[in-house]
SEGU-757793 format. One record per residue (C-alpha): chain; x, y, z negated. Coordinates in steps of 0.001 Angstrom, whole numbers, plus 500000, padded with zeros to 6 digits. Example, Ala and Ser with C-alpha at 12.3 -4.5 7.8 and 13.67 -1.06 7.14 Angstrom:
2
PT  chain       x       y       z
PT      A  512300  495500  492200
PT      A  513670  498940  492860
//
This chain:
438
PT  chain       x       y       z
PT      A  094735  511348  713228
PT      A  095482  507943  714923
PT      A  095558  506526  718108
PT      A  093954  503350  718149
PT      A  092579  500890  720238
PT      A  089265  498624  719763
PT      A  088954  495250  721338
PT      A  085413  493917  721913
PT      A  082808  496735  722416
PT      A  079821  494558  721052
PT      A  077772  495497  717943
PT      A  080701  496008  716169
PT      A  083393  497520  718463
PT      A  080792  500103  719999
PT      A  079871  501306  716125
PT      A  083416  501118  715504
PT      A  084757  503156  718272
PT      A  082092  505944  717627
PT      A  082245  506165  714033
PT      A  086134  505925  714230
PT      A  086227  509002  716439
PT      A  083762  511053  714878
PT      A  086325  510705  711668
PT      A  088648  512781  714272
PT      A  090897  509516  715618
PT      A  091347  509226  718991
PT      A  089746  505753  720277
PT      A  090587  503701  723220
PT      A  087848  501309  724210
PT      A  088580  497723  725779
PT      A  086256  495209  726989
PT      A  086565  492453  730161
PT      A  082716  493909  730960
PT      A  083364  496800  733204
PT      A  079668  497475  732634
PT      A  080040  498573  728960
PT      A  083419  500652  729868
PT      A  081243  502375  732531
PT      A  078590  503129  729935
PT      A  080951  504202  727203
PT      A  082496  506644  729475
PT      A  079318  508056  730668
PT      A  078600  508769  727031
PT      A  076152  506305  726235
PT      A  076160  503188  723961
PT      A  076582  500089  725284
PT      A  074282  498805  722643
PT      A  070247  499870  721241
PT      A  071753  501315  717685
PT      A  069709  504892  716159
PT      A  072381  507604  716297
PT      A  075049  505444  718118
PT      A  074154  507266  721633
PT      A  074872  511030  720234
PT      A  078010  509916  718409
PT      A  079329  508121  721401
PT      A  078368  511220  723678
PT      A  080113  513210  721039
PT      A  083422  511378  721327
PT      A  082828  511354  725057
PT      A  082934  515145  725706
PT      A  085372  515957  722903
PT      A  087889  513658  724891
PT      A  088095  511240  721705
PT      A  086932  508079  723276
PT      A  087218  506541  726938
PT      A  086809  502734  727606
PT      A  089064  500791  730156
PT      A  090061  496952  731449
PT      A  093661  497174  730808
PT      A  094955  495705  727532
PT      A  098575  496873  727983
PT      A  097445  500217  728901
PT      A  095506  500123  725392
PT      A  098436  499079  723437
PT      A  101139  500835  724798
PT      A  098902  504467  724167
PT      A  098044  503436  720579
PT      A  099512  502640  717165
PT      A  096330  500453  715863
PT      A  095070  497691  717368
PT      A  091220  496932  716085
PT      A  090064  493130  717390
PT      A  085905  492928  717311
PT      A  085108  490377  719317
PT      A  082195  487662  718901
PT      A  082554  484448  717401
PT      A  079892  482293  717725
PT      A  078974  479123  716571
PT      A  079761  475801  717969
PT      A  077248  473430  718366
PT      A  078792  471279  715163
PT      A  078769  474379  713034
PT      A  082366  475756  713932
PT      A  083589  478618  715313
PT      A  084061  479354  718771
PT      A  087370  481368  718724
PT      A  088141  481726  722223
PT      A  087152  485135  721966
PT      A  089407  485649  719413
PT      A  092420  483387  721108
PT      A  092524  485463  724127
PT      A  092475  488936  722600
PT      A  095304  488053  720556
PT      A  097252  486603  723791
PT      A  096823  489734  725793
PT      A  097341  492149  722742
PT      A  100588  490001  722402
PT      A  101859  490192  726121
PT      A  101682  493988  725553
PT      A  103701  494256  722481
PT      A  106486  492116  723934
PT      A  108001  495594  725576
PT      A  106775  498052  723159
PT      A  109553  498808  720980
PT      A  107420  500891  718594
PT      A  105938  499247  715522
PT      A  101753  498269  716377
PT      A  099377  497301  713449
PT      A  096934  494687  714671
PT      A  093307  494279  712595
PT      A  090947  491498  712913
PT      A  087565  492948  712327
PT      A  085998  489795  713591
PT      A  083920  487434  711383
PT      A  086139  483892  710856
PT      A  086684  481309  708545
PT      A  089755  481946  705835
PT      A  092861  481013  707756
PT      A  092188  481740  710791
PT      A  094545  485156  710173
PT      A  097268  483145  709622
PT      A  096900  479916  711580
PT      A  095977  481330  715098
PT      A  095748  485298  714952
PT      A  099447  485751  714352
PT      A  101384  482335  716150
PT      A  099226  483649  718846
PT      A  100844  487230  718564
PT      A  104141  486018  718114
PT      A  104592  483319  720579
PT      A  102943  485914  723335
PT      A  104893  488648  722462
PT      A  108139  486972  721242
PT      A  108603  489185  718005
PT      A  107921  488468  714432
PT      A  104865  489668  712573
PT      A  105971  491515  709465
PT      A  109148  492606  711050
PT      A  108216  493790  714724
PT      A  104323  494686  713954
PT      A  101427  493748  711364
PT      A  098154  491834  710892
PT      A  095819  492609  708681
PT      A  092117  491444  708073
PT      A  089735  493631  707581
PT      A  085849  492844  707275
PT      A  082862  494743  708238
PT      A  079328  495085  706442
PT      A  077606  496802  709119
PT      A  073365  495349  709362
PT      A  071867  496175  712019
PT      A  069236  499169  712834
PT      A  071626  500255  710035
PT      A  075501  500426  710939
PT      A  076152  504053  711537
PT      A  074833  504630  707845
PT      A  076529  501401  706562
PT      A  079884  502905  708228
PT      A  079843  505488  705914
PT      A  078498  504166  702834
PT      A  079840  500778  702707
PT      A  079670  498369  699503
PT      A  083403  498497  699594
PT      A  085945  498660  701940
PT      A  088380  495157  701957
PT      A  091758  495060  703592
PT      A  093596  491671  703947
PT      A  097423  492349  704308
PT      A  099936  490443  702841
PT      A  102447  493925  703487
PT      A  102395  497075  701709
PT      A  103147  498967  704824
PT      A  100293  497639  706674
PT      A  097715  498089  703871
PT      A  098542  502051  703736
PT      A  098170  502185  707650
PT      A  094565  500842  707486
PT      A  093847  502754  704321
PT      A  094206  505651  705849
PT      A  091502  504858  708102
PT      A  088708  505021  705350
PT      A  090478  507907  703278
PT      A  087418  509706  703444
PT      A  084558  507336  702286
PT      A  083414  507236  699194
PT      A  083381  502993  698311
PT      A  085726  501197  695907
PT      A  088503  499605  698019
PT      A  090346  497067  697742
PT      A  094060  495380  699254
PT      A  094006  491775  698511
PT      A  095610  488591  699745
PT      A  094607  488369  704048
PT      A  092306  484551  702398
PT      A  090161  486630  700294
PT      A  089426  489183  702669
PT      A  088337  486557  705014
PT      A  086202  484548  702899
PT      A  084221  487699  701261
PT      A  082208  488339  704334
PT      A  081284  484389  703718
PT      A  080306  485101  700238
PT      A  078026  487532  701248
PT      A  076015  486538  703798
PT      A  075712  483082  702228
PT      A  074387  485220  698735
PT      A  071954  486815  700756
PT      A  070877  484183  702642
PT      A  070381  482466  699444
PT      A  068308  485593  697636
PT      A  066069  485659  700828
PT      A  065587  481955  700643
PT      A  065365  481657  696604
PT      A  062424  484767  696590
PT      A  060276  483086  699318
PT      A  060510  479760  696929
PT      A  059393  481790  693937
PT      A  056648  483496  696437
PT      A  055299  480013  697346
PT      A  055295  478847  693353
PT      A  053508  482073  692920
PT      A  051019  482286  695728
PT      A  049539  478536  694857
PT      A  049674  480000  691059
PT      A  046950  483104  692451
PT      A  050127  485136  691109
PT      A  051425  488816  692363
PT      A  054937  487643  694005
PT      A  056005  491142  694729
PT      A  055197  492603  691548
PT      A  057246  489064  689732
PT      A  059974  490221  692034
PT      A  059637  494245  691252
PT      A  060196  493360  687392
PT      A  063147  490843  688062
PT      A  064565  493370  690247
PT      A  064565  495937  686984
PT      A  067440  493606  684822
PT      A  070479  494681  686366
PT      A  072186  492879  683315
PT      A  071805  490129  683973
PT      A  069785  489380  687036
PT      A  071420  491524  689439
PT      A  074961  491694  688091
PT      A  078072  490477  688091
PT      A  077418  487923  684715
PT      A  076296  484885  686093
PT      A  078642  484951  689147
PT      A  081879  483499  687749
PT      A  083001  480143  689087
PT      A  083618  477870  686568
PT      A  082127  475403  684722
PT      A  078170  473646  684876
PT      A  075697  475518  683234
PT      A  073876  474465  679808
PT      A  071959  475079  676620
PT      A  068201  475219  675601
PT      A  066620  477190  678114
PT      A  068369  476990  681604
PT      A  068408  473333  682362
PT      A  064581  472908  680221
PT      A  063080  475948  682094
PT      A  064223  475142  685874
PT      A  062630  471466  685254
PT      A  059470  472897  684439
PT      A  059112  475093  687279
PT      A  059971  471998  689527
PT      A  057391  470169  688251
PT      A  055175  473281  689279
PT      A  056292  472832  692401
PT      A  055427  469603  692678
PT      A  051936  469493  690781
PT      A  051343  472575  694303
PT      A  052816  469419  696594
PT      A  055588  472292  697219
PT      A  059046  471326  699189
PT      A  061381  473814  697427
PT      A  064848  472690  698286
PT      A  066765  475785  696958
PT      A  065555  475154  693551
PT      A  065201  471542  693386
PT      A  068895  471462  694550
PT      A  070259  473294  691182
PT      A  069981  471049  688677
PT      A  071996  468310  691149
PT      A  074666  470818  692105
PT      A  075247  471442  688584
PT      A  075451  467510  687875
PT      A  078441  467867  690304
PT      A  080456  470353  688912
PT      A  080300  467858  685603
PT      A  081414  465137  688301
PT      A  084619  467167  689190
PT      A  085202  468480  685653
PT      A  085369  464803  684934
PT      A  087791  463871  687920
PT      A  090082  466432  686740
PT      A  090560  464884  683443
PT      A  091094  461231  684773
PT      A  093556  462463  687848
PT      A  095558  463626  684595
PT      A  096813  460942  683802
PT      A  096913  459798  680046
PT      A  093596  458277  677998
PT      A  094075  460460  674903
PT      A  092222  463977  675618
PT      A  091609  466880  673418
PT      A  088256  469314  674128
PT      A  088814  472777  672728
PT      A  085526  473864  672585
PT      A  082619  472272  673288
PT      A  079087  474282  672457
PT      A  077543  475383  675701
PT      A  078634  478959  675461
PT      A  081832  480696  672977
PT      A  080344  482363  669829
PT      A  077464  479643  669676
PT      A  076789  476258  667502
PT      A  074392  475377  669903
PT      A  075136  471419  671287
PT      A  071633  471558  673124
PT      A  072189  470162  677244
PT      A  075987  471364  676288
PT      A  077757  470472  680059
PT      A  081174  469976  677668
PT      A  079149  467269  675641
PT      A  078017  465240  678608
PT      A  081559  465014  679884
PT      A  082720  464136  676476
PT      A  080546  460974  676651
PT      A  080795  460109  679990
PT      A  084966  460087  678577
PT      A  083753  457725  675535
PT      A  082180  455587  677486
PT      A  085140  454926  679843
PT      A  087596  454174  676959
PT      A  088972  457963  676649
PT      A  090798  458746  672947
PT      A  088955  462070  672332
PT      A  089305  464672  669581
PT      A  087418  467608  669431
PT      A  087383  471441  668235
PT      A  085025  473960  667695
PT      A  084803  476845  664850
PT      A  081555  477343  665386
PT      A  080398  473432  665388
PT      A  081220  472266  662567
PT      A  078690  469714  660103
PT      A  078946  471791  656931
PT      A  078631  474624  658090
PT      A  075514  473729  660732
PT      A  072010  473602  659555
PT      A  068168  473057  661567
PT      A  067882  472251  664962
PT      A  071903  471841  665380
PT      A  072454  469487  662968
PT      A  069765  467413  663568
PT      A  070686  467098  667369
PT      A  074385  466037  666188
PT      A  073129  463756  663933
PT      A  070107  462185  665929
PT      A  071269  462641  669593
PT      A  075386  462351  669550
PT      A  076331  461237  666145
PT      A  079229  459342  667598
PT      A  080974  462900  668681
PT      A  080826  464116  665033
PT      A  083474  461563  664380
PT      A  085705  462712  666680
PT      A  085509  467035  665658
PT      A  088915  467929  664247
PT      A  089769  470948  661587
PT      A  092258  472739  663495
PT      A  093463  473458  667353
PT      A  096646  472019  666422
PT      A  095450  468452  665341
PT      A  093515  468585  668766
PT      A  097093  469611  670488
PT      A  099418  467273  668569
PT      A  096948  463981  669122
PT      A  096661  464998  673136
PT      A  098132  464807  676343
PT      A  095520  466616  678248
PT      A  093502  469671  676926
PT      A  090414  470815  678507
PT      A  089310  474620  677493
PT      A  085470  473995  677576
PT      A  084476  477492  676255
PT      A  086091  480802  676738
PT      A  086561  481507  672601
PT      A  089130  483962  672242
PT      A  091403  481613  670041
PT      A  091716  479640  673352
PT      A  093419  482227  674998
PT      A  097394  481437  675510
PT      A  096847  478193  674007
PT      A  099350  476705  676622
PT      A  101996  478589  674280
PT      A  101446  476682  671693
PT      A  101798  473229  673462
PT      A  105005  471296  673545
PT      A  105571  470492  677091
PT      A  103651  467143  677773
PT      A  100038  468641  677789
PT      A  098457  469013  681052
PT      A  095244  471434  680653
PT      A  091886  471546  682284
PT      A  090824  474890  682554
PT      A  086865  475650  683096
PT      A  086511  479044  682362
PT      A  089591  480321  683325
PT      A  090849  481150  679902
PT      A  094374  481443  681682
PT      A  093895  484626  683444
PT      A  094306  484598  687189
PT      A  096752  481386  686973
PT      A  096229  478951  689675
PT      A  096546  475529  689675
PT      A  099626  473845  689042
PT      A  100757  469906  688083
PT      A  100527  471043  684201
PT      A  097594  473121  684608
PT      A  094189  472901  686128
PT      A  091624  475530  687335
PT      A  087716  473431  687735
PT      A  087387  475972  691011
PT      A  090674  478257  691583
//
């Protein structure tokens, strides 16, 4: 059992501090609204949530939870420090982090004469960095003491949805804990021993920028079905019963496949299919801008594939790889072939590899793109990886063919590569080496 003290007794500090308790912790509410202490200690929620009133009653008469004013007080009579207060939106788009700023100040002032060690987790939504650039100088500089040495931060998101939170509390998608120490990481664990979610201790960056991920991905899903529903209601189509069967292909649809950063999508049906169902769109005099936006915003991942490659440095450029997808021959709206030209046509030397493109072995559609559409690249393919090293300075990994992997073993020092599908592993970027988007 832990003492520990929640900061903020909005949405997220009220279902906090009753869930918390009911796992048999003993809570310490704080909040500058005396209103919501007085509430909380008459056993009542501060907030309209179904179940949160019996489970703060609970904690109430049990003698697990009691709300007060007094920061010190709160640290000083608890090992954990939980921070949940709002952070609302600027008028420019930014964060308001008062909130957040003054917390931290007065949790601060209260370690600077506690000589035991105090954990301090920001629960609060913010932006990646905000941990590290005003959480803890704000900490330290109050308190005088050194985070890692004296106490710890961690960050520590929540996925709690309204109407919703008590059951989401329990039966999270997965439980994320930003600490950049070991010893921190096991305190909060310990905290969520009991649900059953994958967890997982990561960098305090990631953690932050997760809850971004998600709420932009769903905000996205909401907005990309009511485009589809507006394509299918001018279409006299069932949009709920298209949606049921897409729904059904957890495969592909609704899985983890298509949601790797890396390089622009390609091939005969991706690009070919979205610009038919835009020109739906538009035959219905439809304003779509989710899906008319694709097709663009994959243009610009070309655009920085291609910025990569000239920030290099050097003219002469070998592509390992360069069909739309590993294990294919198929050249058709290939992303790797469009930044091959665009390469060509700026005076780039440029040799090329690919076991599976090759003008023997090729026959049908293939071949007669190649020789119709870019006969100029058939010049440049090469026999081997190493005739593509040894005529290079830079070497961009266009597909993810297992051959590719640990090619920068084989290199002699000079290359500088341009990774798009992050055939390196979980490298990040360096001078030599290049990640499109890590």
């Amino acid at each position: 059992m832990s003492n520990i003290s929640i900061f903020g007794l909005g949405y997220v500090g009220a279902v906090s501090l009753a869930c918390l308790a009911d796992n048999g912790h003993h809570l310490i509410g704080v909040d500058v609204n005396p209103l919501k202490a007085d509430i909380i200690n008459q056993g009542r929620s501060p907030i309209i949530e179904a179940g949160l009133n019996e489970l703060m009653k609970k904690g109430v008469d049990s003698g697990s939870i009691h709300a007060i004013m007094d920061s010190r007080e709160a640290v000083h009579s608890t090992e954990l420090s939980i921070i949940c207060v709002g952070t609302p939106s600027n008028s420019n788009g930014s964060l308001d982090l008062n909130y957040v700023e003054k917390v931290a100040q007065e949790i601060g002032r209260a370690l600077a004469d506690k000589k035991e060690y105090h954990v301090v987790i920001l629960r609060s939504t913010v932006l990646p960095g905000t941990t590290e650039e005003l959480l803890i100088p704000t900490l330290e500089q109050a308190s005088g003491k050194k985070c890692g040495v004296d106490f710890g931060v961690c960050f520590n998101p929540e996925f709690l949805r309204e109407g919703t939170s008590i059951k989401d509390f329990y039966n999270p998608p997965f439980t994320v804990i930003g600490a950049e120490d070991g010893k921190v990481a096991e305190v909060v664990q310990d905290l969520y021993g009991a649900l059953e979610a994958p967890l997982r201790v990561t960098c305090i960056r990631v953690a932050e920028m997760i809850k971004y991920t998600c709420n932009t991905f769903h905000a996205l899903k909401v907005t990309f079905a009511n485009e589809i529903g507006n394509i299918c209601k001018e279409g006299g189509i069932d949009s709920h019963k298209v949606m049921e069967i897409f729904c059904l292909d957890t495969k592909l649809n609704l899985s983890p496949y298509y949601l790797k950063p890396g390089f622009a999508f390609g091939g005969s049906c991706l690009p070919k299919d979205l610009r038919a169902l835009t020109y739906l769109s538009r035959h219905y005099d439809l304003d779509l801008p989710v899906l008319e936006s694709i097709l663009p915003s994959n243009e610009r991942q070309v655009d920085r594939a291609y910025r990569l490659v000239t920030q290099a440095g050097s003219k002469k450029v070998g592509v390992l790889g360069f069909s739309f997808k590993a294990g294919t021959d198929d050249l058709r709206e290939s992303p790797i072939v469009e930044l091959i030209e665009r390469l060509i046509g700026k005076g780039y030397e440029i040799q090329v590899y690919d076991r599976n493109v090759s003008l023997a072995n090729l026959h049908g559609a293939n071949r007669a793109y190649i020789e119709k559409e870019i006969p100029h690249i058939a010049q440049l393919m090469c026999d081997t990886v190493e005739t593509v090293i040894e005529g290079s300075d830079v070497i961009v990994i266009g597909n993810n063919s297992p051959e590719f992997q640990n090619i920068q073993t084989r290199y002699n020092g000079r290359h500088v590569t341009i990774d798009l599908v992050r055939i390196a592993g979980e490298k990040t970027s360096t001078e030599q080496y290049q990640g499109i988007c890590w």
